[in-house]
The first five atom37 places (N, CA, C, CB, O) and aatype in JSON, in Angstrom:
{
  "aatype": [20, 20, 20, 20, 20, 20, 20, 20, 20, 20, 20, 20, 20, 20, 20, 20, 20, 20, 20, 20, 20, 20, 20, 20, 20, 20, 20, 20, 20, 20, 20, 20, 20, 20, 20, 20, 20, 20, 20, 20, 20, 20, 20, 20, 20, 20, 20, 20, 20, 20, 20, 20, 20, 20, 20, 20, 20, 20, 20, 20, 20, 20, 20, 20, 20, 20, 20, 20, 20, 20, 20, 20, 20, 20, 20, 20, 20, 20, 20, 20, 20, 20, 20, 20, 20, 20, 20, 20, 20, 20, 20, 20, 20, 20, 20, 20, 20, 20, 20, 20, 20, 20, 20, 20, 20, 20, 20, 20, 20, 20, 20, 20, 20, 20, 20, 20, 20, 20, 20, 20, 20, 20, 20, 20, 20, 20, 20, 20, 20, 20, 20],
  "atom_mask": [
    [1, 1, 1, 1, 1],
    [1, 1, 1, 1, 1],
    [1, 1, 1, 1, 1],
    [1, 1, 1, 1, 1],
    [1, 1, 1, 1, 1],
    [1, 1, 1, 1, 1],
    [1, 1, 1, 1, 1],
    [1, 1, 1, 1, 1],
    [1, 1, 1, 1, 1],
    [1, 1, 1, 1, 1],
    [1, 1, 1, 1, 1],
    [1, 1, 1, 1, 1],
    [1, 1, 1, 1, 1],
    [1, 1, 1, 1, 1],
    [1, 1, 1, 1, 1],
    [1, 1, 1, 1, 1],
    [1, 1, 1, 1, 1],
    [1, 1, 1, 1, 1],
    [1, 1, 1, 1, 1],
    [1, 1, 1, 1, 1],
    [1, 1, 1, 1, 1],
    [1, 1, 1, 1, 1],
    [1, 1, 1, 1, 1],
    [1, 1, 1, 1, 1],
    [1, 1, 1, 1, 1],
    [1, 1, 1, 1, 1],
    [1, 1, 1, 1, 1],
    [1, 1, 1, 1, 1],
    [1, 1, 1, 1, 1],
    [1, 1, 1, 1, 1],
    [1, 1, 1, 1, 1],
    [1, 1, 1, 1, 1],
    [1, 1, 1, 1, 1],
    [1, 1, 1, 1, 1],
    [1, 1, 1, 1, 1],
    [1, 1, 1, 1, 1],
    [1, 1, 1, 1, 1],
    [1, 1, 1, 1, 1],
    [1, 1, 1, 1, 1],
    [1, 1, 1, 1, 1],
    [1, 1, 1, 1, 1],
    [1, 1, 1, 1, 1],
    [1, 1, 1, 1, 1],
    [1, 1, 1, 1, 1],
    [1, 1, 1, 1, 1],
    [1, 1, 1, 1, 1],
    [1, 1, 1, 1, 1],
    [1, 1, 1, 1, 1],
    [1, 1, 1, 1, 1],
    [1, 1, 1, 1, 1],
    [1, 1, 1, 1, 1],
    [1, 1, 1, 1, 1],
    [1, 1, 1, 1, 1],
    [1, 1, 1, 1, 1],
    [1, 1, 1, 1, 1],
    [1, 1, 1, 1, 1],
    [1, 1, 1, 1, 1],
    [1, 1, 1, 1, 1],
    [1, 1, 1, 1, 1],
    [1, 1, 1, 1, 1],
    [1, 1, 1, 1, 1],
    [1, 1, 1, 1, 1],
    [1, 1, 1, 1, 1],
    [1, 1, 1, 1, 1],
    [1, 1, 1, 1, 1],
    [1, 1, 1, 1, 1],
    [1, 1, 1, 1, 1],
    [1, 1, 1, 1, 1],
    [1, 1, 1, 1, 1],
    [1, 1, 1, 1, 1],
    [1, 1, 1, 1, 1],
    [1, 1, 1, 1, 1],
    [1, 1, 1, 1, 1],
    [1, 1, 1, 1, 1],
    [1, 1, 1, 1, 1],
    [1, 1, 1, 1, 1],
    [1, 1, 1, 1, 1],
    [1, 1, 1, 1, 1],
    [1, 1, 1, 1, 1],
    [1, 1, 1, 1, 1],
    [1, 1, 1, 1, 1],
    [1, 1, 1, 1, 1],
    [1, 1, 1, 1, 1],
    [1, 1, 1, 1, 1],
    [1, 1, 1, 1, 1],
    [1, 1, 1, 1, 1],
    [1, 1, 1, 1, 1],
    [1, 1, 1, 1, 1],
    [1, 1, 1, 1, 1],
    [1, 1, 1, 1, 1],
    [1, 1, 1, 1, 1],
    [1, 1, 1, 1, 1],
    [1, 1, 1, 1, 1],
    [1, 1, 1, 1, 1],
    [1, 1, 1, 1, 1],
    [1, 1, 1, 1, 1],
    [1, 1, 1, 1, 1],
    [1, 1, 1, 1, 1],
    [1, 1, 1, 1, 1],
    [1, 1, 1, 1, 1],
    [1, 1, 1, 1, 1],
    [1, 1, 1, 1, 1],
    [1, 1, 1, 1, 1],
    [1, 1, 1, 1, 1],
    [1, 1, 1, 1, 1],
    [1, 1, 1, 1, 1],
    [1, 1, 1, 1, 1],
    [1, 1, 1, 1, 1],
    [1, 1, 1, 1, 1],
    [1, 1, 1, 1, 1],
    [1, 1, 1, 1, 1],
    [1, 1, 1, 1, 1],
    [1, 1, 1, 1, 1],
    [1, 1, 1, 1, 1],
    [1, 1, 1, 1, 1],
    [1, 1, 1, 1, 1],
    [1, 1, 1, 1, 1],
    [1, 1, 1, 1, 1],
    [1, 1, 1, 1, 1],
    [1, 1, 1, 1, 1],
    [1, 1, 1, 1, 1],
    [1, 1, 1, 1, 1],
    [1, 1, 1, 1, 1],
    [1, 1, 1, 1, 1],
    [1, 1, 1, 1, 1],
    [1, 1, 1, 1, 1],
    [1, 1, 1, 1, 1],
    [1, 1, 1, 1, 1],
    [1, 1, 1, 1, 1],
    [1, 1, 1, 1, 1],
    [1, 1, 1, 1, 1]
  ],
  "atom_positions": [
    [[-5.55, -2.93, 6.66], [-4.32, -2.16, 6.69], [-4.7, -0.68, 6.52], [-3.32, -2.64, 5.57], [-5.37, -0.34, 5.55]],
    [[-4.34, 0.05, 7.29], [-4.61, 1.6, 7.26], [-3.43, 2.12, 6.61], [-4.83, 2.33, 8.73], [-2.25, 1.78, 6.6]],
    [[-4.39, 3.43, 5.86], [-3.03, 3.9, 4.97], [-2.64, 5.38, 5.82], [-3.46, 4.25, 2.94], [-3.44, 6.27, 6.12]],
    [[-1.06, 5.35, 6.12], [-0.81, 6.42, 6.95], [-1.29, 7.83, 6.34], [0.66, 6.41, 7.24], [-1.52, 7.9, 5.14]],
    [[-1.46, 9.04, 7.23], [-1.55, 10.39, 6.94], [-0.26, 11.24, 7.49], [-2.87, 10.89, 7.55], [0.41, 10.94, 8.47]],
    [[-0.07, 12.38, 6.61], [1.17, 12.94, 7.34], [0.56, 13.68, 8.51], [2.12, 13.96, 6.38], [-0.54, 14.22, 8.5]],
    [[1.73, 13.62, 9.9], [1.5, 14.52, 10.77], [1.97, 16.04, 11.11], [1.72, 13.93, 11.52], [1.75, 16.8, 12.06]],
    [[2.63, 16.12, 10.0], [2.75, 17.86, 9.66], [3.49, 17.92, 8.12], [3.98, 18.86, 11.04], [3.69, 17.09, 7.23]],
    [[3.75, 19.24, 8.31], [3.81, 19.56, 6.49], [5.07, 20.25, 7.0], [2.34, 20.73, 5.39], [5.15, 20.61, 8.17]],
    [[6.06, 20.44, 6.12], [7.36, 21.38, 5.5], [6.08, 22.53, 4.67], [8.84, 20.19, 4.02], [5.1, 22.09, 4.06]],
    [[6.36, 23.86, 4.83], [6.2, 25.03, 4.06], [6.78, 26.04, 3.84], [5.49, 25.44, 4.23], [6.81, 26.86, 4.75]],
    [[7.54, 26.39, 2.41], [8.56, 27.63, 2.39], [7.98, 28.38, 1.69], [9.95, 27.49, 1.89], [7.68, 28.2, 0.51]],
    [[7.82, 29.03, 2.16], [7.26, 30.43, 1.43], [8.26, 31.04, 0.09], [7.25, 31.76, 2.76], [9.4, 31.06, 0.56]],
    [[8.31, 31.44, -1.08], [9.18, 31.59, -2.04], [8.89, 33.38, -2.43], [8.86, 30.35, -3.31], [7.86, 33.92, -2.83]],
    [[10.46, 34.04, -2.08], [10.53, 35.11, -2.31], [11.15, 35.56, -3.86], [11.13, 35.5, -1.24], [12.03, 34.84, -4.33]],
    [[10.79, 36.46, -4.44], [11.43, 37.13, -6.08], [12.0, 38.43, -5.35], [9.96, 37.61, -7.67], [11.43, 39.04, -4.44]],
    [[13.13, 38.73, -5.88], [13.58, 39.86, -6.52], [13.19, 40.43, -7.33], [14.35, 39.83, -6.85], [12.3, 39.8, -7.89]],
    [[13.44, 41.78, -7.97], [13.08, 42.47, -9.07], [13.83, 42.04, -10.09], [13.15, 43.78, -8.94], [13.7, 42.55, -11.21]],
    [[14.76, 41.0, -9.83], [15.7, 40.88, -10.77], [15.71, 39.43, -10.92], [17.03, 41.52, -10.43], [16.76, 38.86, -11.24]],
    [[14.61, 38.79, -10.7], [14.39, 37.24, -10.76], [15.23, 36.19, -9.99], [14.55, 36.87, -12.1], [15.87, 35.23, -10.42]],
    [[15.1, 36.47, -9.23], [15.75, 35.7, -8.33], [15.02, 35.1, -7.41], [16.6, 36.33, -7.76], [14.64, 35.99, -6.65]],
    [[14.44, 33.67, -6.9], [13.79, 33.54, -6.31], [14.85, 32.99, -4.66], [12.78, 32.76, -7.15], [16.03, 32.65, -4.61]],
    [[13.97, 33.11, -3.67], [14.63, 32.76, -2.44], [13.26, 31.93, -1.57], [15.32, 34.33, -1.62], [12.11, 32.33, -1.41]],
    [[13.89, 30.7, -1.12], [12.6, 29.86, -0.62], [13.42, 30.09, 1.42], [12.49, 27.47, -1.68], [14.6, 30.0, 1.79]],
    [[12.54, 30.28, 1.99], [12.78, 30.68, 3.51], [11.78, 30.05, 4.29], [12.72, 32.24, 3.81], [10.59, 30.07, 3.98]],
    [[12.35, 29.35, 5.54], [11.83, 29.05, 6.36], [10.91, 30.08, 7.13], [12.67, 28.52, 6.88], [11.2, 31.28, 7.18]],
    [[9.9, 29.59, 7.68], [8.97, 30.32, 8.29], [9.65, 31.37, 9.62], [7.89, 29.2, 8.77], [9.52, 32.57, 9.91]],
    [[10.3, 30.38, 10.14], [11.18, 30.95, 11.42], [12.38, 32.0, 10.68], [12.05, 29.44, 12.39], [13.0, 32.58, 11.57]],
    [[12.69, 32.25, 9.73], [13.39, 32.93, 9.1], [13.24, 34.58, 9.12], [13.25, 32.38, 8.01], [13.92, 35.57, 9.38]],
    [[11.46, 34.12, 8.52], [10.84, 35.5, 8.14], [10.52, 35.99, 9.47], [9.48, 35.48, 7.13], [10.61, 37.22, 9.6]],
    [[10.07, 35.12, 10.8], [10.22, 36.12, 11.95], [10.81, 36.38, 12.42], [9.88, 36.21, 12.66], [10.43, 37.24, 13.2]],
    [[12.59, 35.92, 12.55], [13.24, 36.65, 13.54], [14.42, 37.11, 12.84], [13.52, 35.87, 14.8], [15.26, 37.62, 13.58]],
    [[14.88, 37.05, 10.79], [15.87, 38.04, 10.24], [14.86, 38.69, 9.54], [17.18, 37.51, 9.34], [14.81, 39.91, 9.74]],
    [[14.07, 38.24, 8.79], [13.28, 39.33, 8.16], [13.9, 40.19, 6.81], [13.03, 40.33, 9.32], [13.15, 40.83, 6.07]],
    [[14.91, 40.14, 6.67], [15.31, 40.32, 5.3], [16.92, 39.36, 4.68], [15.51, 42.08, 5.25], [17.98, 38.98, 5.16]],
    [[16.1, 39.32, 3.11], [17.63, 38.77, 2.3], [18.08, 39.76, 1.64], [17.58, 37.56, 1.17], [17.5, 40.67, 1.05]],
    [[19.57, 39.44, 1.82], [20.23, 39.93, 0.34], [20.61, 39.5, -0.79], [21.11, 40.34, 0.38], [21.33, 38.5, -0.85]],
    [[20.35, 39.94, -1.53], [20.19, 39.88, -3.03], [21.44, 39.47, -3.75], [19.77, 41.23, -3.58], [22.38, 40.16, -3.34]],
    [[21.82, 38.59, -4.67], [23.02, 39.04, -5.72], [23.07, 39.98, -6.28], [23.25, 38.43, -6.66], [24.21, 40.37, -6.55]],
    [[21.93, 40.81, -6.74], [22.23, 42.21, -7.06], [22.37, 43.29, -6.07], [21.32, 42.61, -7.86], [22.3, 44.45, -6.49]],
    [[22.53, 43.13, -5.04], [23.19, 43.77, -4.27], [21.08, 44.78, -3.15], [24.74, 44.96, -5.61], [21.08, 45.53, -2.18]],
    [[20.2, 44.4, -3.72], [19.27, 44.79, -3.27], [19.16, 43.85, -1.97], [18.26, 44.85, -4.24], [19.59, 42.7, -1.91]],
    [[18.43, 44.61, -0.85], [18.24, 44.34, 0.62], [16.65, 44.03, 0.37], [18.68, 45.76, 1.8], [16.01, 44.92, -0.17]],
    [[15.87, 42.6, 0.79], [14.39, 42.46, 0.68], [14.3, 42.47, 1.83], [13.69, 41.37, 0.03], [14.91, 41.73, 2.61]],
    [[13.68, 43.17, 2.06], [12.52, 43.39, 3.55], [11.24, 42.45, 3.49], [11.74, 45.17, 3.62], [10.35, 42.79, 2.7]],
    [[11.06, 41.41, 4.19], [10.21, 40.29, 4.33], [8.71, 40.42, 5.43], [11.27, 39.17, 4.86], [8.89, 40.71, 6.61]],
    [[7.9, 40.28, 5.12], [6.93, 40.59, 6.49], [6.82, 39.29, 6.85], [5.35, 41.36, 6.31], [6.74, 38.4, 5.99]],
    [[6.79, 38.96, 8.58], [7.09, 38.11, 9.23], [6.07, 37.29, 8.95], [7.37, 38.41, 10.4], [5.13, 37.92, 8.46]],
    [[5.84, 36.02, 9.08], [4.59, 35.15, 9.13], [4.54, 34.25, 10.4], [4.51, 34.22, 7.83], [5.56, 33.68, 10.79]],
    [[3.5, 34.14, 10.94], [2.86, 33.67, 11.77], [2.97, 32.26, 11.78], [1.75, 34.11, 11.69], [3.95, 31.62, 12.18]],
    [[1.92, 31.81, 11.3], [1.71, 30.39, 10.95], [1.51, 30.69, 9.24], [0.23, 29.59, 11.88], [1.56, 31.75, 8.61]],
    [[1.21, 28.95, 8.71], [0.93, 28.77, 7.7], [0.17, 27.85, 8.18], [1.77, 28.63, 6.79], [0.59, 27.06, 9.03]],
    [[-1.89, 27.81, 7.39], [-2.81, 26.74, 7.82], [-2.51, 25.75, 6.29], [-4.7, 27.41, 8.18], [-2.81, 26.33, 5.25]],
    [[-2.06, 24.63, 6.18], [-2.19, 23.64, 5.32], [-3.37, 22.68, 5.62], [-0.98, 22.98, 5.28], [-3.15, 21.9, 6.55]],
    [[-4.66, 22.57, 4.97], [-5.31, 21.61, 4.87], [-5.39, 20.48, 3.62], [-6.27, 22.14, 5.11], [-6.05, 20.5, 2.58]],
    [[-4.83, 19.91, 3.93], [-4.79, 18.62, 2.49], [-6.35, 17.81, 2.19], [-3.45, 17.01, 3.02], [-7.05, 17.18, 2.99]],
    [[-6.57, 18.07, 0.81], [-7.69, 17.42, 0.56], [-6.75, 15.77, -0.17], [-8.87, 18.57, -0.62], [-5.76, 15.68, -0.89]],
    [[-7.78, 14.57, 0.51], [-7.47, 13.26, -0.07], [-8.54, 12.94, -0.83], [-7.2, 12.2, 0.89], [-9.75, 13.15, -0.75]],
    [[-7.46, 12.12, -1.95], [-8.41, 11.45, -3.04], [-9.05, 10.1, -1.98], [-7.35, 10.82, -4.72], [-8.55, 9.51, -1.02]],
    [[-10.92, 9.92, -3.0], [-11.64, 8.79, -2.23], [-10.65, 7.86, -2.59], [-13.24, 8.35, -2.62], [-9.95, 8.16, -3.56]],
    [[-10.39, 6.4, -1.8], [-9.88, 5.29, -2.74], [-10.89, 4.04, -1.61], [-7.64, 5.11, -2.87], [-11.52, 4.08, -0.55]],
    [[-10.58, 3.18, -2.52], [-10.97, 1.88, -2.24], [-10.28, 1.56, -1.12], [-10.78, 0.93, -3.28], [-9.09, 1.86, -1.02]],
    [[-11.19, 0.68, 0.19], [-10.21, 0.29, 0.26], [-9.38, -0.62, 0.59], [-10.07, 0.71, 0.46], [-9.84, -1.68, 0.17]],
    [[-7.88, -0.88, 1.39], [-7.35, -1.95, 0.51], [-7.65, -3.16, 1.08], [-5.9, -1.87, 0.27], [-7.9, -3.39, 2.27]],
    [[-7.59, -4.18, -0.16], [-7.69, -5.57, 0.64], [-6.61, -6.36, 0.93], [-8.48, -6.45, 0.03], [-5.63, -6.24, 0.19]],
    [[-6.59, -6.91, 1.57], [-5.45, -7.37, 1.83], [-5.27, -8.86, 1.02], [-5.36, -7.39, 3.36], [-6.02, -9.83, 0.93]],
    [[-3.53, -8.47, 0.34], [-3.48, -9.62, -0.69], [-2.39, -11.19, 0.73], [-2.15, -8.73, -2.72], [-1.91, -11.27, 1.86]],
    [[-2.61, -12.0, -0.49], [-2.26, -13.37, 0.27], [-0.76, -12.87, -1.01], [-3.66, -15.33, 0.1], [-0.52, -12.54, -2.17]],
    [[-0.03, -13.23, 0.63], [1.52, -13.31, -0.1], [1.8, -15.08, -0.08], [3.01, -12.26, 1.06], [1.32, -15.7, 0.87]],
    [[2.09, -15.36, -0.48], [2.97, -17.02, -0.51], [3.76, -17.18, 0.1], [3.65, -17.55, -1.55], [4.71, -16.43, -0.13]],
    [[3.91, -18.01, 1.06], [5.19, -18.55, 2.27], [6.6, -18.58, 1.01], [4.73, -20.79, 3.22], [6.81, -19.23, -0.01]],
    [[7.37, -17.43, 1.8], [9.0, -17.3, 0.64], [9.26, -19.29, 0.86], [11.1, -15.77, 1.78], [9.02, -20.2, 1.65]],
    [[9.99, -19.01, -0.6], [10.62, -20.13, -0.74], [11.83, -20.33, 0.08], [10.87, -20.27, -1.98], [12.87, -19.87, -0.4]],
    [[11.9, -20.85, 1.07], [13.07, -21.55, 2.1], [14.57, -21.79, 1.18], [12.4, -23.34, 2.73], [15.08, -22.91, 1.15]],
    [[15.08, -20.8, 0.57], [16.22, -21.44, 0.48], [17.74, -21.54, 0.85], [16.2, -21.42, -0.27], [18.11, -20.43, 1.23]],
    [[18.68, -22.41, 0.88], [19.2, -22.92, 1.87], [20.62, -22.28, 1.65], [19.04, -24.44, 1.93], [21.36, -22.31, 0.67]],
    [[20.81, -21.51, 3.3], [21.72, -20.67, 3.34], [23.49, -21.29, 3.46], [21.2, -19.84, 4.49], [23.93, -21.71, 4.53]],
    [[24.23, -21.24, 2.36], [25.27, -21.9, 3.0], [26.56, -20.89, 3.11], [25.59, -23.23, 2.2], [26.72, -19.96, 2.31]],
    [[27.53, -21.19, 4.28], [27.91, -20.53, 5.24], [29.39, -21.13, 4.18], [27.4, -20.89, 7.08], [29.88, -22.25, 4.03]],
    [[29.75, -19.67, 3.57], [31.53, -20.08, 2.86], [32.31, -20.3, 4.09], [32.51, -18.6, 1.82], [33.1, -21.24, 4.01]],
    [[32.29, -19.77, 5.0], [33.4, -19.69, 5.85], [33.56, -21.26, 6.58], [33.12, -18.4, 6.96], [34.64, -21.81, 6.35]],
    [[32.66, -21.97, 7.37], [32.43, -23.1, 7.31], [32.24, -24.08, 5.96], [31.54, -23.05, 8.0], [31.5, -25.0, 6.29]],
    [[32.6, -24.2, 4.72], [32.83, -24.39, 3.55], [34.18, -24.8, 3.44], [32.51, -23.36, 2.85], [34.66, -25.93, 3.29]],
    [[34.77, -23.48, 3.57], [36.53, -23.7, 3.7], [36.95, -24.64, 4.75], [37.37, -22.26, 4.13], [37.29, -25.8, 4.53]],
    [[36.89, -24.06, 5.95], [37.62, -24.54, 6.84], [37.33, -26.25, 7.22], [37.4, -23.57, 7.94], [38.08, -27.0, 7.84]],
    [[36.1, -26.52, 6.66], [35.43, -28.06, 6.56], [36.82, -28.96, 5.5], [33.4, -27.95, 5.47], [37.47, -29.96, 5.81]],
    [[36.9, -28.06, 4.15], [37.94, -28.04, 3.47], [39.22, -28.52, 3.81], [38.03, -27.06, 3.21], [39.87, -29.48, 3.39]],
    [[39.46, -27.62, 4.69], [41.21, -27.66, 5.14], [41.53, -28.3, 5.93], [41.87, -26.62, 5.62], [42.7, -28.62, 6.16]],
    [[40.37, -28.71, 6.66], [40.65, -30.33, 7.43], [40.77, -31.23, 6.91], [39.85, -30.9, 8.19], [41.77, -31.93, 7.08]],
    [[39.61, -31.62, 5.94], [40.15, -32.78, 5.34], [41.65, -32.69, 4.12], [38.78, -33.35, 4.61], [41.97, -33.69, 3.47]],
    [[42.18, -31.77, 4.03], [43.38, -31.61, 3.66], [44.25, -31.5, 4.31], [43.5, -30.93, 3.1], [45.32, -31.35, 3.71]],
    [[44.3, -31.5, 5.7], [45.01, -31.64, 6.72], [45.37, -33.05, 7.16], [44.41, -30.99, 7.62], [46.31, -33.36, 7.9]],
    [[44.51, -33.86, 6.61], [43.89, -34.97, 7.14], [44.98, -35.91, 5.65], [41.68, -34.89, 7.2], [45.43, -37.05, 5.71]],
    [[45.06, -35.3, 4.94], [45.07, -35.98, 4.09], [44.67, -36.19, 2.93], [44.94, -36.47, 4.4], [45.51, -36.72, 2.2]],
    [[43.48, -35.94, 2.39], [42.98, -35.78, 0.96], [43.3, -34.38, 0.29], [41.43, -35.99, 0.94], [43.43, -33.33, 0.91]],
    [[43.41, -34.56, -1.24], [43.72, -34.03, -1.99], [42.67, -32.89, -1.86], [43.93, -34.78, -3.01], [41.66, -33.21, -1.24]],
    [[42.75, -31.35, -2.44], [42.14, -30.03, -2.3], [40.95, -30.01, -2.57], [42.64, -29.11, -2.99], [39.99, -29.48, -2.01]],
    [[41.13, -30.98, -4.03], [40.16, -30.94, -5.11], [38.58, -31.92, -4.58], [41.08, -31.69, -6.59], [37.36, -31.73, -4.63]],
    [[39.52, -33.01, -4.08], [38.69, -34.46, -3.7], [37.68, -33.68, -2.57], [39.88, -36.04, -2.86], [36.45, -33.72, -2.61]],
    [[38.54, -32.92, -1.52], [37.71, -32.74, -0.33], [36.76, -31.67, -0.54], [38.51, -32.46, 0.88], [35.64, -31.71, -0.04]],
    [[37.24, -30.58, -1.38], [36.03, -29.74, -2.04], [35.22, -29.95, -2.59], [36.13, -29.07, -2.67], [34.33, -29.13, -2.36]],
    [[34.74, -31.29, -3.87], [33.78, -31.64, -4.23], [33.09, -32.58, -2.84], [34.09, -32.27, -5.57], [31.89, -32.56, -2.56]],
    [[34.19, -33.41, -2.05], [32.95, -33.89, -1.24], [32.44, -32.81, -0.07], [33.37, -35.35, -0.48], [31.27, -32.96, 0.28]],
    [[33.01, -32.01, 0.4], [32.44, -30.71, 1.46], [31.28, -30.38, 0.43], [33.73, -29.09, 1.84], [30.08, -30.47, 0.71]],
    [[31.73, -30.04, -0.65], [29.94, -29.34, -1.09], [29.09, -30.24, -1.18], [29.65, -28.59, -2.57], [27.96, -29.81, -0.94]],
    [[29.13, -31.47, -1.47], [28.16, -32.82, -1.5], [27.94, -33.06, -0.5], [28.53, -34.03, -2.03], [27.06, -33.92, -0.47]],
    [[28.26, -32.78, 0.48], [27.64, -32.98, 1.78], [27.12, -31.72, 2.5], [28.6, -33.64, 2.64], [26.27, -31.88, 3.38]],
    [[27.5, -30.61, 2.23], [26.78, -29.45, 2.64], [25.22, -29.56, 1.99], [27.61, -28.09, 2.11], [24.3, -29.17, 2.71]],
    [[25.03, -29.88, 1.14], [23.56, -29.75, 0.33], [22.83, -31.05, 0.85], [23.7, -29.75, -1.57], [21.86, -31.52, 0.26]],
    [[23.33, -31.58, 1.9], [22.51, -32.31, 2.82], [22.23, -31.96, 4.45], [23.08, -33.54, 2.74], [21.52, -32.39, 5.35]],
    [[23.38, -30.8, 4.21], [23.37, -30.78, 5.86], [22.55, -29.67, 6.68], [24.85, -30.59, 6.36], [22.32, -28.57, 6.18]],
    [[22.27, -29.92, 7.57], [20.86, -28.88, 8.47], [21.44, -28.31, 9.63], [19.34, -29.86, 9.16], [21.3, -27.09, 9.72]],
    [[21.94, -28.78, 10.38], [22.66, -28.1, 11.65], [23.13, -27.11, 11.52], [23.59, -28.64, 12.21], [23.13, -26.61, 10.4]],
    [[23.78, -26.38, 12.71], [24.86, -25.26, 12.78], [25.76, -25.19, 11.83], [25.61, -25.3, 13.87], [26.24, -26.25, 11.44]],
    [[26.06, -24.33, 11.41], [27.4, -23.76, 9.85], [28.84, -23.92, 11.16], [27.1, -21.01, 8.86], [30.01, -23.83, 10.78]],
    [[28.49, -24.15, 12.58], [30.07, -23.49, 13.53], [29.96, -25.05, 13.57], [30.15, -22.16, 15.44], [30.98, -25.39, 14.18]],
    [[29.52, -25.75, 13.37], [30.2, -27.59, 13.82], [30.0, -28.22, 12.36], [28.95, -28.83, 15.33], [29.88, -29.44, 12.42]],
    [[29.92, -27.68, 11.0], [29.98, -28.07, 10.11], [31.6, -28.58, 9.9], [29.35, -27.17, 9.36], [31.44, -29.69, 9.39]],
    [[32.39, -28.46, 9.96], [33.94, -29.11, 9.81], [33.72, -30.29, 10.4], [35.26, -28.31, 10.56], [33.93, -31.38, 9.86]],
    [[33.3, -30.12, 11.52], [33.3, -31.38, 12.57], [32.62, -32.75, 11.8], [32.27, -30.93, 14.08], [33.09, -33.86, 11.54]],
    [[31.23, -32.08, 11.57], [30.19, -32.97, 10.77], [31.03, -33.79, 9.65], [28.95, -31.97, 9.99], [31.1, -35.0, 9.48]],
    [[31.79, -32.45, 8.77], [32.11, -33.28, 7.8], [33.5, -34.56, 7.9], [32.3, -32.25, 6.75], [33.78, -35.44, 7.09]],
    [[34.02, -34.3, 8.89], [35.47, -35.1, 9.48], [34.66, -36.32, 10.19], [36.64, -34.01, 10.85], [35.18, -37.43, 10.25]],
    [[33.63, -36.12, 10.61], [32.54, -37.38, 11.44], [32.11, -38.23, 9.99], [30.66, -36.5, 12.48], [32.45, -39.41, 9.87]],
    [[31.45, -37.61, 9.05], [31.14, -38.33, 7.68], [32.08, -39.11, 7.16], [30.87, -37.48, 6.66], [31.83, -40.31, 7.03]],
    [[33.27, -38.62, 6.8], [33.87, -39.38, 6.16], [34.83, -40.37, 7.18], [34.51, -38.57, 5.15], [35.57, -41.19, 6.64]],
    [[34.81, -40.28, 8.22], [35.55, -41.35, 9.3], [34.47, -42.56, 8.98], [35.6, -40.76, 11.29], [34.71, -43.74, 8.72]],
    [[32.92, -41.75, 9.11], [31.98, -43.2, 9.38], [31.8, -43.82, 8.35], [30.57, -43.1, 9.91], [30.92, -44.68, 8.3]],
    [[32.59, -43.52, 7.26], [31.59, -43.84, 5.76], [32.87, -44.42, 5.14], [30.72, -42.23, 4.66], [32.66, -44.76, 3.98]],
    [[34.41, -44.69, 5.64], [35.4, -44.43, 5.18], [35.91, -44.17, 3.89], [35.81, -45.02, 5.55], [36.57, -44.99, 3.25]],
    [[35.59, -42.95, 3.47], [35.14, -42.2, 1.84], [36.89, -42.71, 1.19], [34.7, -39.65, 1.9], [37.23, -42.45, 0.03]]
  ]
}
């Protein structure tokens, strides 16, 4: 794994007043306004700058090895919206709110397919199983 380097630098040059005031200015600043004004009412006259050369010295490091991550633990995404509406069928159907909500979640924590034909699944379960 390579460790990135930057490909350019930000540099503001930092101006004082006589009256402590500091002012940080872009490079392009100082060449084409060339002066600030002051809160104390003083006018700074700026000399333009060219470039600025930044050479960055890097610390030596080791380097890196690459660590072993562990396969994430798989765990199992369940879909509220298919939850409910699995729900309200079988309350449509006939069973009580309570009954069909404990069995929708008892059967979600078995189920693998699509979350969009989960209602279906669960109206197929309890026809075949006659709960």
């Amino acid at each position: 794994m390579n460790k990135l380097k930057p490909s350019s630098f930000d540099v503001y040059p930092i101006y004082e007043c006589d009256c402590g005031c500091d002012f940080n200015e872009e490079i392009i600043f100082t060449q084409k306004i060339g002066k600030i004004l002051c809160g104390c009412g003083k006018v700074l006259v700026i000399e333009p700058i060219e470039s600025i050369d930044c050479i960055p010295r890097y610390k030596q490091s080791q380097p890196i090895q690459q660590q072993v991550v562990p396969p994430p633990i798989c765990k199992k995404i369940i879909n509220n919206k298919a939850i409910k509406q699995a729900t309200e069928a079988l309350v449509m159907l006939g069973w009580k709110s309570k009954k069909a909500s404990n069995l929708v979640k008892q059967l979600s924590n078995s189920y693998s397919g699509d979350w969009d034909n989960f209602a279906e699944y669960v109206v197929r379960q309890v026809h075949a199983k006659h709960i």
